[in-house]
N, C-alpha and C positions, 0 to 999 in steps of 0.2 A: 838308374831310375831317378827320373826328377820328383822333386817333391812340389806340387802348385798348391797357392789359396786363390781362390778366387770369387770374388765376389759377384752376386746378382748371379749365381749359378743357376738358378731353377729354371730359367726360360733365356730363348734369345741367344746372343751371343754364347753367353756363360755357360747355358746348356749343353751348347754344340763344343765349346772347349774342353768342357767338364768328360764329356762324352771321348772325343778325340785322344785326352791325354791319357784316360782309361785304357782304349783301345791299345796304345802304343807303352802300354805297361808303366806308367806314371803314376803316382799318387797322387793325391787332389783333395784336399782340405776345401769342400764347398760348402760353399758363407749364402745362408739365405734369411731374410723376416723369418719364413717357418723351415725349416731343416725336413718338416718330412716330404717339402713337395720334389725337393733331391729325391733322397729314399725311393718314392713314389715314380721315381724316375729311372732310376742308378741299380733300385735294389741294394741286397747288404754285400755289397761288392766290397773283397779286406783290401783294395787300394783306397775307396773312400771313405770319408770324415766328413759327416754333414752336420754342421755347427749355425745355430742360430746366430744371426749377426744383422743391426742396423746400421748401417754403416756411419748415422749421426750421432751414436751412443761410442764415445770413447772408450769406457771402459769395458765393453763388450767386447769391441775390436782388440782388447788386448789379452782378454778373457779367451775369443778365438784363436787368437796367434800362439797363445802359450798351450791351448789344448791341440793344437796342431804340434805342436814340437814334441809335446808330450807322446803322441802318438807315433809321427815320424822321427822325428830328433832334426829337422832340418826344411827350412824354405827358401826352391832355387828360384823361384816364378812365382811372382805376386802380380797379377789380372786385376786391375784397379777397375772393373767394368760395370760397378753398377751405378745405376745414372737416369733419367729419365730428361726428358723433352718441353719446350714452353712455347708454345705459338701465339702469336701474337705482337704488334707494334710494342716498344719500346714503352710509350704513351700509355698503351691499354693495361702494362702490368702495374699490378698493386705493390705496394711496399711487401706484404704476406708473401705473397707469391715469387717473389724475385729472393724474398729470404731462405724460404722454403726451398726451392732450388739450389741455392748456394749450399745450403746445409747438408746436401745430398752430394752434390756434381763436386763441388770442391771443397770444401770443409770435412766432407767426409771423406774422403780421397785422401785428406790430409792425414786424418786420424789411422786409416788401417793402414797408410805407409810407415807412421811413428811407429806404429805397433810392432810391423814386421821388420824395421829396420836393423834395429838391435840385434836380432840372431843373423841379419845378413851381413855384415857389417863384423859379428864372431866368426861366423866362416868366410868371411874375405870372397866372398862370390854372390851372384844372385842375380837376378834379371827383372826388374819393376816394368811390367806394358800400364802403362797407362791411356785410357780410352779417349779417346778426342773425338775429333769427327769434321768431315771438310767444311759444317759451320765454325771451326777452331783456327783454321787459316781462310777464310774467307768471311766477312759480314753477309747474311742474306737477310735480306727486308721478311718482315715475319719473323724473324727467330733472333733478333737482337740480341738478349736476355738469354736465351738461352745459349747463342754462340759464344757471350762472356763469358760465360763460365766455363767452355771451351778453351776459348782464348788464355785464362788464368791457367789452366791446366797445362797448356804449351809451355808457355811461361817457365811453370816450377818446373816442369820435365826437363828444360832446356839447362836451368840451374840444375838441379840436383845430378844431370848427367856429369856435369863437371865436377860437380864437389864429391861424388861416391866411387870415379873414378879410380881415385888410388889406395879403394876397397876393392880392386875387381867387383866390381856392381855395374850391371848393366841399364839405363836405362833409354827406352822406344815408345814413340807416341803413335799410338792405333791411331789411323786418320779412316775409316771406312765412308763412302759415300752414300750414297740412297742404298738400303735393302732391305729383302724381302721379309724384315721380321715384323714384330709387332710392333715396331716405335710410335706407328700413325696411329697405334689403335690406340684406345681410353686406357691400356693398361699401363701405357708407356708413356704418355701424351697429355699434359696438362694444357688447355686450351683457356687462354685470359676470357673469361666473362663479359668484362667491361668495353665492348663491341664501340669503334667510335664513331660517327657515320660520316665524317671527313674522311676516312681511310677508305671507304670504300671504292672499288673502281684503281686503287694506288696499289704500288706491290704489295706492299703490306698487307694491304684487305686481300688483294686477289691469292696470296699466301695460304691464306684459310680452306680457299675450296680446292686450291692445286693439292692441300695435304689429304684431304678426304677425298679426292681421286685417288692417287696415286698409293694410297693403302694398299699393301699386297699387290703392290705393280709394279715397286721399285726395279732397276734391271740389276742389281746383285744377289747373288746367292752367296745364303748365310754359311751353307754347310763350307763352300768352297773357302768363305777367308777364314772359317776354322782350322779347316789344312793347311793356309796359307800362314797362318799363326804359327804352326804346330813348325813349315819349313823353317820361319825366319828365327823362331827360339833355337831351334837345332844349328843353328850357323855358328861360323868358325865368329864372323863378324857382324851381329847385329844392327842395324840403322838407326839414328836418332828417331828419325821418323820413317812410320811405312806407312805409305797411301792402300788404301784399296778401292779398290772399281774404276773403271773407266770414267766414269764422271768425276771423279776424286782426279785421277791425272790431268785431265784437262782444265776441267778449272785451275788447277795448281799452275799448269805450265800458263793461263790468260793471267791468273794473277801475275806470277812473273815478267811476264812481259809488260804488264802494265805499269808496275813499279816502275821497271827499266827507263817506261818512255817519260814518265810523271819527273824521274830523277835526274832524266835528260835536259827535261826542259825547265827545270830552275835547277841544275847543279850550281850554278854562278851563283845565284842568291841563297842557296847552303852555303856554300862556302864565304859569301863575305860575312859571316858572322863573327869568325874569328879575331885575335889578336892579334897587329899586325906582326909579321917573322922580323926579327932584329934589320936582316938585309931593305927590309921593305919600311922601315922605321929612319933606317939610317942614310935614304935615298931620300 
């Protein structure tokens, strides 16, 4: 039996995990603002621990981790998944707003991994998914703002896979594409105010109305990358990163190749930045 905490459990992603790992006779420490909309969900099921948790309040997050342990005595799967969305140009966010954001997507991501590290880190095992999103390897006009903080999250995931290493700790970056959850909707979806009317007609602007289409039209299903979650935790050999959705792979493989040709056509001028090699000094 694994032991998960996961965050942003009540809806969305975190739901459908919460749900999954249950199923599959797991226990599951779910971290919500209110604990009973779990409950509300779950029922008094004895694999779950519905613990209130912001994930911007440090000392909650640790207040959570240690009532998890007290419960189970141990966490294999920590679900870094709660997080919320910023649309809008670059330009159009406020200072509030881009703070706001940070304190949530990555700062608080920061604080429930310090929290759970320590007991993983005592048992020499563990598996950290942290949530990304194909705004995290790719820039999309419209979500600037919100893919940085994506972006930063790649980042530390990339770090921390190397340093926890030689704890047996495993750490995978969720990359999911467009789906079918709530993200477009007002629960999920912070929308900058400050409307600029140069953007208009530019991706940027046109970002706005493609997201209030495509509400509830995404082409991913949410149930399926919960299973698809539940495969790649059970593996002999985890991924740095897993993509999901078809739209996630493809982008992935245009970005790739796009690099390729950008690195093609000034590798020469990458490289004369150097100092010149001793043989190329003494010619």
């Amino acid at each position: 039996m694994k032991v998960w905490f996961i965050t942003g459990a009540s809806r969305g992603f975190g739901a459908l995990m919460t749900k999954e790992a249950l199923a599959s006779g797991d226990a599951v420490i779910a971290t919500a603002r209110n604990p009973k909309t779990v409950t509300e969900q779950f029922g008094d099921h004895p694999n779950l621990l519905a613990v209130a948790l912001d994930v911007t309040n440090e000392a909650q997050a640790k207040e959570a981790a240690a009532a998890g342990i007290a419960r189970f005595g141990r966490i294999d799967v920590l679900a870094n998944n709660a997080g919320y969305g910023l649309l809008g140009a670059v330009e159009e966010a406020t200072a509030e707003e881009i703070e706001r954001l940070y304190a949530t997507n990555v700062f608080g991501l920061l604080k429930v991994t310090r929290a759970v590290l320590p007991y993983m880190r005592r048992q020499r095992s563990g598996h950290i998914l942290n949530f990304s999103s194909i705004g995290g390897y790719f820039g999309y006009p419209g979500w600037g703002v919100y893919g940085s903080t994506k972006f930063a999250v790649e980042g530390l995931s990339e770090s921390m896979a190397a340093e926890l290493e030689p704890f047996g700790i495993k750490v995978t970056i969720v990359e999911p594409g467009f789906f079918r959850t709530d993200f477009l909707a007002d629960t999920s979806l912070a929308v900058s105010p400050a409307s600029i009317a140069d953007y208009e007609g530019t991706p940027a602007g046109n970002m706005r109305s493609f997201a209030a289409d495509a509400n509830h039209a995404q082409p991913g299903n949410p149930a399926r990358l919960a299973t698809g979650i539940m495969t790649m935790v059970n593996s002999a050999n985890p991924p740095l990163r897993m993509p999901f959705g078809s739209d996630t792979v493809a982008v992935i493989e245009q970005q790739h190749a796009s690099v390729e040709k950008e690195l093609a056509a000034w590798r020469q001028l990458a490289l004369s930045t150097d100092f010149p090699s001793d043989a190329t000094a003494l010619a």
